[in-house]
C-alpha positions in Angstrom: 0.0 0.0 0.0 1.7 3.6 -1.2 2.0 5.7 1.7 0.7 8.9 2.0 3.9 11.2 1.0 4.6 8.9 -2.1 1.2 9.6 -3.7 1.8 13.5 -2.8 4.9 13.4 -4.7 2.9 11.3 -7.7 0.4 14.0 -8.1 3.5 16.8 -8.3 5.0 14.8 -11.2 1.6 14.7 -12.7 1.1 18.6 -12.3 4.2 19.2 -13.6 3.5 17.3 -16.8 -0.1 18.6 -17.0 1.8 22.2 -17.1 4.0 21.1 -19.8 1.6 19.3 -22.0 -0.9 22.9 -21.4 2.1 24.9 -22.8 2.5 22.6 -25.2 -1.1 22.9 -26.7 -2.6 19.6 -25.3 -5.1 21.0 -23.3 -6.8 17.5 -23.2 -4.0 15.5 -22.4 -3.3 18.4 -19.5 -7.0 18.0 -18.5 -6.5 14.5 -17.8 -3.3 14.8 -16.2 -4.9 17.2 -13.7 -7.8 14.6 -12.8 -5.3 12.2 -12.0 -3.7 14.3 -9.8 -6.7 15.0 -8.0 -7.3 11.8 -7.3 -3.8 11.1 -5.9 -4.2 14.1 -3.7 -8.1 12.4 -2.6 -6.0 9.2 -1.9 -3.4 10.5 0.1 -5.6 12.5 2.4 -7.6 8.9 2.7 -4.6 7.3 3.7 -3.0 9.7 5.8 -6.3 9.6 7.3 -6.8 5.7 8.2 -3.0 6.1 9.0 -3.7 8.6 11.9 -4.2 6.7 15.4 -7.8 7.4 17.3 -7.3 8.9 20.8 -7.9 6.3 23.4 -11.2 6.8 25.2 -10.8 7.1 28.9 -12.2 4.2 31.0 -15.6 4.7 32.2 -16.0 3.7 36.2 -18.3 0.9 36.7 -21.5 1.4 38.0 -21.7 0.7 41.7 -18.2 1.4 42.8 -17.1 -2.5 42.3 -15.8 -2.3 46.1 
């Protein structure tokens, strides 16, 4: 499973030639290198998400005191 800072750096590269290919005149081919640099970005937020530990909930005390 990529990890969070892998997919961030896949979606740069993917910018980056979705600049190019836009100065180059391929507005389509940009246009789809941009949606799949969204999605990167969706997907490392997802996983640095789930990757992100809960806080512990407290204990609760038992009812009655348990003496």
């Amino acid at each position: 499973m990529p990890d969070a800072d892998g997919l961030r750096l896949r979606a740069i590269r993917y910018l980056a030639m979705a600049f190019k290919a836009r100065e180059d005149g391929e507005a389509d081919f940009a246009k789809r290198l941009t949606e799949r640099a969204t999605e990167l970005i969706e997907e490392a937020a997802n996983v640095a998400n789930c990757s992100t530990p809960e806080p512990e909930a407290s204990p609760e005390p038992s009812p009655g005191g348990g003496d």
